[in-house]
C-alpha positions in Angstrom: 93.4 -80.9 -159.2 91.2 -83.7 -160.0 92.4 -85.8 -163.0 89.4 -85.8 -165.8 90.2 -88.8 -167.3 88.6 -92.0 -166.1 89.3 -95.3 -167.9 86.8 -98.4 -166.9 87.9 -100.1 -169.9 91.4 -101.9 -168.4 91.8 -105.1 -170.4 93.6 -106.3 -173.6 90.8 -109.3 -174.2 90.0 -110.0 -177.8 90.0 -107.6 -180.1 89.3 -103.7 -180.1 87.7 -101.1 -182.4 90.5 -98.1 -183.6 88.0 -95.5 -182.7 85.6 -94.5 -180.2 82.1 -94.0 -180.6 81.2 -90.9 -179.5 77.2 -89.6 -178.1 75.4 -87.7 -180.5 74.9 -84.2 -179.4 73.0 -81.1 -180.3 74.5 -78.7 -182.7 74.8 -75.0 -182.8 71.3 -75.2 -184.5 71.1 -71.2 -184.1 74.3 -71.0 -186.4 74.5 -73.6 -188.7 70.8 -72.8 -189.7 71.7 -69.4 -190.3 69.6 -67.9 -187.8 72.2 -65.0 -186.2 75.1 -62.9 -186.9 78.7 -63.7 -186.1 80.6 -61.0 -185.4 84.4 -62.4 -184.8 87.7 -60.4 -182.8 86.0 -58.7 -180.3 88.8 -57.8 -178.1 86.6 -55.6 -175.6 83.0 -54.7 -177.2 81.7 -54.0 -180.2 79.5 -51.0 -181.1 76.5 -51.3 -183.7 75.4 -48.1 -184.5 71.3 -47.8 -185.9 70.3 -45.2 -187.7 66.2 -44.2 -188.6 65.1 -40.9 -189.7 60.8 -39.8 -189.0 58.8 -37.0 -189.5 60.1 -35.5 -192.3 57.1 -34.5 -194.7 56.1 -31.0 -194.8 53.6 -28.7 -196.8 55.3 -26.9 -199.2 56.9 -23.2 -198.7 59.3 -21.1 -200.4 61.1 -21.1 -197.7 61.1 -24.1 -195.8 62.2 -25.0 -192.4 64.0 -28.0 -191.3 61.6 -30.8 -190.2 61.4 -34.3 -189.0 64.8 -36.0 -186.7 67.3 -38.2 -187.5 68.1 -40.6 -184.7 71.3 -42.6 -184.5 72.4 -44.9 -181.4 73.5 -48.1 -180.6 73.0 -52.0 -179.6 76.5 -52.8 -177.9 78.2 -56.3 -178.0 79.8 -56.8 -174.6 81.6 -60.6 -174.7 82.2 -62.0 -171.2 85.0 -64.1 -170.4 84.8 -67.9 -169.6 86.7 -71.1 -169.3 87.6 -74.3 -170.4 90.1 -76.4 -168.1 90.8 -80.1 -167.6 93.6 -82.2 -166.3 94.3 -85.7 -167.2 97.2 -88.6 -167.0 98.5 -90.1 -170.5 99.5 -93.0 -168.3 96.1 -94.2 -167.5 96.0 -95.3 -170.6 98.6 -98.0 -170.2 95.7 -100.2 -169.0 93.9 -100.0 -172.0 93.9 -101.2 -175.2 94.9 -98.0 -176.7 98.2 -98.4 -175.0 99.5 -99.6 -177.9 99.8 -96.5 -179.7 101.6 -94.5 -176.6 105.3 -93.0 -177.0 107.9 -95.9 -176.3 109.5 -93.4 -173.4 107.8 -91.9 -170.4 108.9 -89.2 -170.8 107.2 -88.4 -173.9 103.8 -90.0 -173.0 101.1 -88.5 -173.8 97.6 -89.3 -175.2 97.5 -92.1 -177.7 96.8 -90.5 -181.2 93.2 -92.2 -181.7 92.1 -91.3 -178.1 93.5 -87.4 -178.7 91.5 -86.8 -181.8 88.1 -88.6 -180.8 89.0 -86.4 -177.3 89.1 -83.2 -179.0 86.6 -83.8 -181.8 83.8 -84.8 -178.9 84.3 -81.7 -176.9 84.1 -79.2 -179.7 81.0 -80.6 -180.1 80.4 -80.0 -176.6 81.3 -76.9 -176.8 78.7 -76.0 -179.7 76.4 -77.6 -178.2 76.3 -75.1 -175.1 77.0 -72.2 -177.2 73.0 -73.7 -178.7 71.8 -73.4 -175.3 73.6 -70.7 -174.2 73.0 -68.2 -177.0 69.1 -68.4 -176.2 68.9 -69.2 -172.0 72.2 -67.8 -170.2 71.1 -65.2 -168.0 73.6 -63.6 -165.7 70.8 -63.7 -162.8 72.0 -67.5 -162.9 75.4 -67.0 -160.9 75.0 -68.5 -157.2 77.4 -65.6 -156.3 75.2 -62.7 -156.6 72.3 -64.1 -158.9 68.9 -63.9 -157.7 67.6 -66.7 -159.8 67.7 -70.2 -159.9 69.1 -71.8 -162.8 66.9 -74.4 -164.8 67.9 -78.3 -164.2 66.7 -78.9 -167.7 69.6 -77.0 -169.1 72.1 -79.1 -166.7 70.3 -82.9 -167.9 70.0 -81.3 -171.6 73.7 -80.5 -172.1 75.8 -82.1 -169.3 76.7 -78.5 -168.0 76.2 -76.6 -165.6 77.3 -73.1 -166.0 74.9 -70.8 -168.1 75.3 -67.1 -166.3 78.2 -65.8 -168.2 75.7 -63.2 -170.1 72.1 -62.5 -170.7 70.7 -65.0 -173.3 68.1 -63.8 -176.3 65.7 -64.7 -174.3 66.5 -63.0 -171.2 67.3 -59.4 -173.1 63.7 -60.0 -175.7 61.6 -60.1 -172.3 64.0 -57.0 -170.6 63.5 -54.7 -173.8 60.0 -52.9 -173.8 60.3 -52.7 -177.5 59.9 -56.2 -177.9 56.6 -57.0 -179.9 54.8 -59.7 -177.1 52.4 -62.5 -179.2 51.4 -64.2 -176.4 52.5 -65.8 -172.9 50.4 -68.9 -173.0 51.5 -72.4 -173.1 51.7 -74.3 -176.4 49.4 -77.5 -177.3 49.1 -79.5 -180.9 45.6 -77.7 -180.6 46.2 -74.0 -180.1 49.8 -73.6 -181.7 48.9 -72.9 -185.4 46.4 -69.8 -184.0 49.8 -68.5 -181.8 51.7 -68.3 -185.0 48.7 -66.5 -186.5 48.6 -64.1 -183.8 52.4 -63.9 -184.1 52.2 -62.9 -187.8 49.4 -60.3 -187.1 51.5 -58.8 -184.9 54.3 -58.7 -187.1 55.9 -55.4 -188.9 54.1 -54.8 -191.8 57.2 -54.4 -193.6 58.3 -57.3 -193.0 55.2 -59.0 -194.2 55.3 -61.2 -197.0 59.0 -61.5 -197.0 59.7 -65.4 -197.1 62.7 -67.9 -197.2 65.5 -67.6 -195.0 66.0 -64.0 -195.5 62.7 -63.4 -194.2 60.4 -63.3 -191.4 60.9 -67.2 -190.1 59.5 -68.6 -187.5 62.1 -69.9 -184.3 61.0 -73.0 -182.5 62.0 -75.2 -180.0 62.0 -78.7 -180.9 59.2 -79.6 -178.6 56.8 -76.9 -180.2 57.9 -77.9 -183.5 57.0 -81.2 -182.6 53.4 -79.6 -181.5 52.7 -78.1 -184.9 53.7 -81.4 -186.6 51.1 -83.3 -184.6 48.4 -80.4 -185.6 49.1 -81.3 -189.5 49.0 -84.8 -188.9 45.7 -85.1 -187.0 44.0 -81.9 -188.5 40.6 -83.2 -190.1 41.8 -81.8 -193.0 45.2 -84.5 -193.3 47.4 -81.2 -193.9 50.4 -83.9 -193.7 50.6 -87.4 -194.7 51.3 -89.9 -191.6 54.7 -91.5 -193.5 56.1 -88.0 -194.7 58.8 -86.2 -193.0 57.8 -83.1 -191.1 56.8 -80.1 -192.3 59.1 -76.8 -191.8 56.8 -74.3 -192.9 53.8 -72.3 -192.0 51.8 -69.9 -194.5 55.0 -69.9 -196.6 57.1 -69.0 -193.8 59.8 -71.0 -192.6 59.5 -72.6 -189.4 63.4 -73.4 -188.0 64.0 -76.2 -185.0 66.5 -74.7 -182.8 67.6 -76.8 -180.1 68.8 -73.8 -177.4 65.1 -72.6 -177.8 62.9 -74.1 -174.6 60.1 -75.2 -174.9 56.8 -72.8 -175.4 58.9 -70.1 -176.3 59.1 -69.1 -180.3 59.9 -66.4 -182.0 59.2 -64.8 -185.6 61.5 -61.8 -186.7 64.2 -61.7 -189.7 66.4 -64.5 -188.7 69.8 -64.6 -190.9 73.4 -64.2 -191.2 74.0 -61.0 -192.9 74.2 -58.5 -190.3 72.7 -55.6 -191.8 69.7 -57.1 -192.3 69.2 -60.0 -189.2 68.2 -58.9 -185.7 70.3 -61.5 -184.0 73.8 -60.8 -183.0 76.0 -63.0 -181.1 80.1 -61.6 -180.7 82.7 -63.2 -179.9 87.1 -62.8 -179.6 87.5 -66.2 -181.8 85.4 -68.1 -183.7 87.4 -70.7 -185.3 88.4 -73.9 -182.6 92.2 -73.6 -183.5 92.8 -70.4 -182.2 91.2 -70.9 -178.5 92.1 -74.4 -177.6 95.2 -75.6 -176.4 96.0 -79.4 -175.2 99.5 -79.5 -173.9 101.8 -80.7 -170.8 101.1 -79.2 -167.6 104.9 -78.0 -166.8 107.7 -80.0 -168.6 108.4 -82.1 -165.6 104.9 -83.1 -164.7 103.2 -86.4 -165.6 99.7 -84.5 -166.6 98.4 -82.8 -169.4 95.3 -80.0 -169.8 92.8 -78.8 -172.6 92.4 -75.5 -172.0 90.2 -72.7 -173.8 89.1 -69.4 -173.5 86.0 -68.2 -174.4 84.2 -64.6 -174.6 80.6 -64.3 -175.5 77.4 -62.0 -175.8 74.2 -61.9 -178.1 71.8 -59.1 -178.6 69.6 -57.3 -180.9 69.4 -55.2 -183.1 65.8 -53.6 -183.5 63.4 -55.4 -180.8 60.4 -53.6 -181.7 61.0 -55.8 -185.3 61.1 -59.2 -183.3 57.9 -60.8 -182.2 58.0 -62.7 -178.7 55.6 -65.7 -177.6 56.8 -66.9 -174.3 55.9 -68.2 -171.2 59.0 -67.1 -169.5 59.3 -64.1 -167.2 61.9 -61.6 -166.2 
């Protein structure tokens, strides 16, 4: 096995900071922003049940019959299984500044302290950061071994991964289900994409209507598109936004929410929150919290190396499609 770490930095000269600056990254935007549902210890899938009752008004008799159905079934949770694994030497580090904080024996090196926690803190990050992507692009079409689809470069250059086929993505199961409520499949401009989040709100449950804030119907974006609409206030002939304000996040008192994962002429306008009875976005997983699926220890007790290793199991779904309403350019 390869080892992960690479040190170009080999020289005590002059003087050297006691932590490492680390790239900014994306966040789990989808999360954070309260967008979806967490639903935590899923061992082997997780079952949520709907229930919706219809046609149940009758004339009146003195006798009446039973009328109308009530119809329960299900949305499923179904986490697939993947990895985390990387190999690395403590030593290496005995060229580097950072050498001064390894164990005085060899037989106890292993990262320095500073390098361990920057190390770890970084690749959580990562780690959210393709959850983001993942959440709204994965599709299991993706996998070279057996996929019949070709896997986007952008997601490879946005994220520094590679893998996104461990389970079918928002995206991929709005666009499968025939329930979901279509906007639109034309590209986006600063020119048309006010009137596309007309259309989308016209097409909109009517129950749903007039429900605002983050509890209600708010608008998903990509940061590209969001980037569109901004444009469209600043150059509207009506000056809907000053020049040297910050960027608006709403639209006809609906929120309008960046998400990162999102691509790029793809949005989407549905109850978007974390209480699961009431959001339609569901992502499950066996462990949430990074303590409890990560592991950084020796190799075997008489090798040199060290790993990180975690496990991860994900899916996303759902809950009532024909309540979440699609505009896309993307296909099945």
């Amino acid at each position: 096995m390869a080892d992960a770490l690479s040190i170009t930095d080999t020289t005590y000269a002059g003087e050297a900071a006691e932590f490492f600056l680390l790239r900014p990254v994306v966040e789990m935007d989808t999360y954070e922003k309260g967008c979806i549902s967490l639903i935590d210890g899923i061992k082997k899938q997780f079952t949520i049940d709907r229930l919706e009752v219809s046609n149940f008004i009758q004339d009146p008799s003195a006798t009446p019959t039973s009328a109308g159905s009530i119809l329960i079934d299900k949305k499923q949770l179904i986490p697939n299984r993947f990895d985390l694994y990387m190999e690395f030497n403590p030593h290496d580090f005995e060229t580097n500044w950072f050498a001064v904080e390894l164990q005085a024996l060899l037989l106890d090196r292993q990262l320095p302290a500073t390098a361990q926690n920057f190390l770890l803190l970084q690749l959580m990050k990562r780690v959210n950061q393709y959850y983001e992507y993942a959440v709204w692009q994965s599709r299991l079409a993706y996998n070279p071994n057996g996929g019949n689809e070709t896997q986007p470069a952008a997601l490879a250059t946005a994220t520094d991964n590679s893998n996104f086929y461990y389970f079918d993505g928002l995206i991929k199961k709005a666009i499968d289900d025939v329930n979901t409520v279509v906007a639109g499949t034309t590209a986006l401009t600063y020119l048309n994409i006010r009137s596309a989040f007309d259309t989308a709100i016209q097409s909109v449950p009517v129950a749903l209507l007039g429900k605002y804030g983050p509890m209600g119907v708010r608008f998903l974006v990509s940061n590209a598109d969001w980037l569109k609409y901004n444009q469209a206030l600043r150059e509207d002939t009506f000056k809907n936004q000053n020049t040297t304000e910050k960027s608006q996040d709403m639209w006809n008192g609906y929120d309008v929410v960046r998400l990162a994962g999102l691509p790029e002429n793809t949005f989407f306008a549905c109850l978007a929150n974390p209480n699961p009875q009431v959001g339609q976005a569901f992502i499950g997983v066996n462990e949430f919290d990074d303590k409890q699926n990560l592991r950084l220890a020796q190799t075997v007790a008489y090798s040199d190396l060290w790993f990180i290793r975690a496990m991860q199991k994900v899916d996303v779904n759902w809950g009532f499609t024909d309540q979440v309403v699609m505009w896309t350019t993307l296909t099945a």
